[in-house]
C-alpha positions as CSV (number, residue, x, y, z in Angstrom):
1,X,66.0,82.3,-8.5
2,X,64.3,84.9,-7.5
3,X,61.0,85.0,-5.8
4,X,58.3,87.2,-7.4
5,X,55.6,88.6,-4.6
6,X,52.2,88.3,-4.8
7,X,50.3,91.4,-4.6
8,X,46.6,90.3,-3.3
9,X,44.1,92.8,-4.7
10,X,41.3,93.8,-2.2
11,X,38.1,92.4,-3.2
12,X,36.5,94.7,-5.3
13,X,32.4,96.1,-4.9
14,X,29.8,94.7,-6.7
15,X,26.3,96.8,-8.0
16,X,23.7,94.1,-8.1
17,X,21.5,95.7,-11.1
18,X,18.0,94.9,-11.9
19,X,17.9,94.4,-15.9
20,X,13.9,95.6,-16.5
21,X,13.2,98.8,-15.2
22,X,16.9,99.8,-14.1
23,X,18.7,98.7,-17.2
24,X,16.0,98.6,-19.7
25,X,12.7,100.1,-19.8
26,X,10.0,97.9,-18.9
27,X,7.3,97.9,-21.4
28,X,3.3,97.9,-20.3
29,X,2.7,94.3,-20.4
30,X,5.6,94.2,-18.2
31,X,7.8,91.4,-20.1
32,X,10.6,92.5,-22.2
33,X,9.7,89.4,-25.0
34,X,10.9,90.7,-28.3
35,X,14.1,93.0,-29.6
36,X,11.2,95.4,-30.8
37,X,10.2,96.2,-26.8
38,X,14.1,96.8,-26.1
39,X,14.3,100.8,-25.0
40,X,17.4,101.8,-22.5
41,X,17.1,103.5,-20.3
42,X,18.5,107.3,-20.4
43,X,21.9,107.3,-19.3
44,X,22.2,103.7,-18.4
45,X,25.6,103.2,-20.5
46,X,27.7,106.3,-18.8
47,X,26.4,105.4,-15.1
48,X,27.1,101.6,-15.9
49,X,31.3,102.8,-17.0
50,X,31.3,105.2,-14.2
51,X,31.1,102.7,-11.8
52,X,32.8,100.2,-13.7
53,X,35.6,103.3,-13.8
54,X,35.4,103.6,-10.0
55,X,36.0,99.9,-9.7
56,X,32.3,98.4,-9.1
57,X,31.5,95.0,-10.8
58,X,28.6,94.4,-12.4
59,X,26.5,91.1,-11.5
60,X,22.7,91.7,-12.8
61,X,20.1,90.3,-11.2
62,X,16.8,89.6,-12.7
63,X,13.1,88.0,-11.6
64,X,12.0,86.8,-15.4
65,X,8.2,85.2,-14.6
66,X,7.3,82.0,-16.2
67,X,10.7,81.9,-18.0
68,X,10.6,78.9,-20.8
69,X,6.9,78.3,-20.3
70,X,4.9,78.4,-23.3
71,X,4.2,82.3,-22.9
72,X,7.8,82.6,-22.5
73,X,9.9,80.5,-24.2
74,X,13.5,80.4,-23.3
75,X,14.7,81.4,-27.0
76,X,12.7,85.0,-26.7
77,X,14.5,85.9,-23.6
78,X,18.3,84.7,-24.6
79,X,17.8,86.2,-28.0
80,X,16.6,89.7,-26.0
81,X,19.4,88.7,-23.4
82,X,22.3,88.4,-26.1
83,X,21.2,91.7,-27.6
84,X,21.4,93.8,-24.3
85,X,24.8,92.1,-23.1
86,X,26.4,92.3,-26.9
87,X,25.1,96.5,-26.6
88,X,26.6,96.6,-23.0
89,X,29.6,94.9,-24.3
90,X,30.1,96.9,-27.0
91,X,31.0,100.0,-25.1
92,X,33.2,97.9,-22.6
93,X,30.9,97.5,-20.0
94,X,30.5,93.7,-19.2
95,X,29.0,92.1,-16.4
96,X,30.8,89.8,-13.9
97,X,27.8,87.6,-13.7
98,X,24.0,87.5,-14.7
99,X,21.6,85.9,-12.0
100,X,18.1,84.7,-13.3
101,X,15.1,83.7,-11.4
102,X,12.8,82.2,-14.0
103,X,9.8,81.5,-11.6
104,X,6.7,83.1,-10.9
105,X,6.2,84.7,-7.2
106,X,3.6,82.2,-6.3
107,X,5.9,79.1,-7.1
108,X,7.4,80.4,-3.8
109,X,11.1,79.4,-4.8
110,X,14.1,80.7,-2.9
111,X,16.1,82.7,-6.0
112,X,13.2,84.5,-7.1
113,X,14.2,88.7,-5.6
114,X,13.6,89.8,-2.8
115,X,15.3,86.5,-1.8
116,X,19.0,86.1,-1.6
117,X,19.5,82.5,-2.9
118,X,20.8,83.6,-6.1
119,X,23.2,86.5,-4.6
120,X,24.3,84.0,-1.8
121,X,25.6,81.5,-4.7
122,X,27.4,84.2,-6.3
123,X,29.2,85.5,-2.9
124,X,30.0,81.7,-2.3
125,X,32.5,82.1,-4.7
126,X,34.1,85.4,-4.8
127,X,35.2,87.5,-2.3
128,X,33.3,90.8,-2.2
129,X,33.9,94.3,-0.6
130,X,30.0,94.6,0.9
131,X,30.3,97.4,2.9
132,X,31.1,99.9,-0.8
133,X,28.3,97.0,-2.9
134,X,24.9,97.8,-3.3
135,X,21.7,96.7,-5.4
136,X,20.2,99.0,-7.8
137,X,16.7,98.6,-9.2
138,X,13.4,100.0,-9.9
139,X,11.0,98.2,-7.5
140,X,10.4,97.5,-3.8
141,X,12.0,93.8,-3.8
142,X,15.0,95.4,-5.0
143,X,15.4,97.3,-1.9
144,X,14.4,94.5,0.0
145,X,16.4,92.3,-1.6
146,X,19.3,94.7,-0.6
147,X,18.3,94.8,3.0
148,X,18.4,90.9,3.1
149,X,21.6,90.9,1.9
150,X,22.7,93.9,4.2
151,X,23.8,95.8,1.4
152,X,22.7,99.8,0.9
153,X,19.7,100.2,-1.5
154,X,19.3,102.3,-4.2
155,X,15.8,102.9,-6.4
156,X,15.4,104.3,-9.7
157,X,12.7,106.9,-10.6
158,X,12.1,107.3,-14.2
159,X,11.7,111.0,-14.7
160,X,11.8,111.9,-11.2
161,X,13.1,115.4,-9.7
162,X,16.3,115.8,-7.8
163,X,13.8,116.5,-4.9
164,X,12.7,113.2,-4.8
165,X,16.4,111.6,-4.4
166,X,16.0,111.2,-0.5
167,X,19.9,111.2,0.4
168,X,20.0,108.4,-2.0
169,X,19.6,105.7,0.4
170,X,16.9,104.7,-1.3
171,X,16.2,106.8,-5.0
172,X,18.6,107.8,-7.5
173,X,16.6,110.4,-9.9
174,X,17.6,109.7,-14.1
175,X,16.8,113.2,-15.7
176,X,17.8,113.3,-19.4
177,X,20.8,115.2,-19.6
178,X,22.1,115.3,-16.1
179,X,25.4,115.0,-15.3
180,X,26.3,112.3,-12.4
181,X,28.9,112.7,-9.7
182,X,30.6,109.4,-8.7
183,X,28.5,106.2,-7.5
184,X,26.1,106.5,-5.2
185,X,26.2,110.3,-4.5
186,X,23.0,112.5,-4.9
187,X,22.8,114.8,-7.5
């Protein structure tokens, strides 16, 4: 009998994502609640298999305020949910995890972004190449979020200029049209 060796794969980078604002565009009232408020954003689906192509995973990770409350009831957001994973899904981008945080910020709880409690369950159980991982989002506790976790930081600007992109430790600039160069490159 022979003995068949076991090749251990390196553990692979993961792109923690924001879903509003990164993913999808966040509407005025700033709570994506029905399929009609569901716009993504431009270019979301090639940069999302890019990385997936370069070997990333894909955890999202998401602050939804008041989350099965009265003003939001759980139903809205799994029906939006369902709807923006089935579209991701559809062009064979899936994600290795989704990570929600259904609190308000003043309920003070410890998985609500910029805190890590959410992230730190997820590492818990895989192993994770962190020096090539990094979070991706649209807001400040994104990037704090990423400097908690000692992970490199990477903001979205909706409409921005390449000028902006400040050697994209910090913003990535989506232009309609422009062509991206591998993950986590300026443009």
């Amino acid at each position: 009998m022979s003995a068949v060796a076991s090749i251990a794969q390196p553990p692979a980078p993961v792109v923690f994502v924001d879903r509003d604002g990164t993913l999808i565009e966040e509407p005025a009232d700033a709570q994506v609640d029905s399929l009609s408020k569901v716009r993504f954003m431009p270019g979301v689906f090639a940069a999302l298999s890019e990385l997936t192509r370069h070997g990333y995973k894909l955890v999202m990770v998401t602050n939804q305020d008041g989350l099965g409350g009265q003003a939001y009831p759980r139903t809205v957001f799994e029906e939006v949910q369902e709807f923006v994973l089935n579209a991701f899904s559809s062009q064979g981008i899936f994600f290795d995890a989704v990570l929600v945080c259904p609190h308000t910020a003043s309920d003070g709880c410890a998985c609500r972004k910029p805190r890590t409690q959410l992230v730190d369950r997820y590492l818990g159980t895989r192993e994770v190449d962190l020096v090539a991982s990094a979070v991706v989002g649209d807001r400040e506790t994104d990037l704090e979020l990423a400097r908690n976790l000692a992970l490199r930081g990477l903001r979205i600007q909706r409409g921005g200029t390449p000028g902006a992109c400040r050697s994209c430790s910090r913003d990535v600039v989506i232009s309609p049209g422009r062509r991206r160069r591998p993950p986590f490159r300026c443009a």
